[in-house]
N, C-alpha and C positions, 0 to 999 in steps of 0.2 A: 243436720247433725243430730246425734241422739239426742244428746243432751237439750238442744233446745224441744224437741217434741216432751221429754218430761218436766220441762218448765213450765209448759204451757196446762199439763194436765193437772187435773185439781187433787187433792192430796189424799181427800177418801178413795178415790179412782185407783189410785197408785197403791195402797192399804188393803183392798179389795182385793188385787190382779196380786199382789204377795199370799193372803190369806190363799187364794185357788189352788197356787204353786205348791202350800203346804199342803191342804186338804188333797191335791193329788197323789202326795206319798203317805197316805194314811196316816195322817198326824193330828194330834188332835189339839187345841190350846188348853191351859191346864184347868180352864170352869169347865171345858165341856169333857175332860177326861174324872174332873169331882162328879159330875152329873153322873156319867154312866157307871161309878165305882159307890157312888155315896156319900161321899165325904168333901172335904171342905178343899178348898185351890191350895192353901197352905198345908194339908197332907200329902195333897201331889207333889207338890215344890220338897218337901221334906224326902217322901219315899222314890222320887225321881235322884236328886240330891244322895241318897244312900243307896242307891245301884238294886229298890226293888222294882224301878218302873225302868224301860227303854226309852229314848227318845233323842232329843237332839238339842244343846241350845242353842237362841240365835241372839246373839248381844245377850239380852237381860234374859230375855223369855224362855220357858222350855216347852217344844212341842215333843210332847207323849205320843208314843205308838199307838195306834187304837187296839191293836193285838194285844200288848204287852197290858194295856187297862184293862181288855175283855179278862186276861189271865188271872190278875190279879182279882178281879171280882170274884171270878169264879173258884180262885181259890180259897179266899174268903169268905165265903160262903161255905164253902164244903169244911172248911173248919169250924165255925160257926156251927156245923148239923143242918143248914138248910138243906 
């Protein structure tokens, strides 16, 4: 049965093989969408939360679009004058 094959598997394994699942729809978790915009996990959490970031949540967490973080840098920046 499934279920007994995922009893047996150890808990990072299982943490891992969900992480892949996301990373295959272009999503990013919200340190690594701070990373590529500049700012801090709780900006993300904040501007995800007020409909400037796309993504998805899953229980607690939100996974960011990698697009919709590239957009956002880039337009920030170009507001900025970079």
């Amino acid at each position: 049965m499934p279920s007994d094959r995922l009893a047996n598997c150890p808990q990072n394994a299982l943490s891992a093989e969900v992480t892949r699942l996301v990373d295959a729809h272009g999503r990013l978790e919200t340190a690594e969408a701070a990373a590529l915009i500049g700012c801090s996990d709780w900006m993300v959490r904040k501007l995800y939360d007020e409909g400037e970031l796309t993504g998805v949540r899953i229980g607690k967490h939100r996974r960011i679009d990698k697009a919709s973080a590239e957009a956002y840098r880039d337009r920030d920046k170009k507001a900025a004058g970079e």
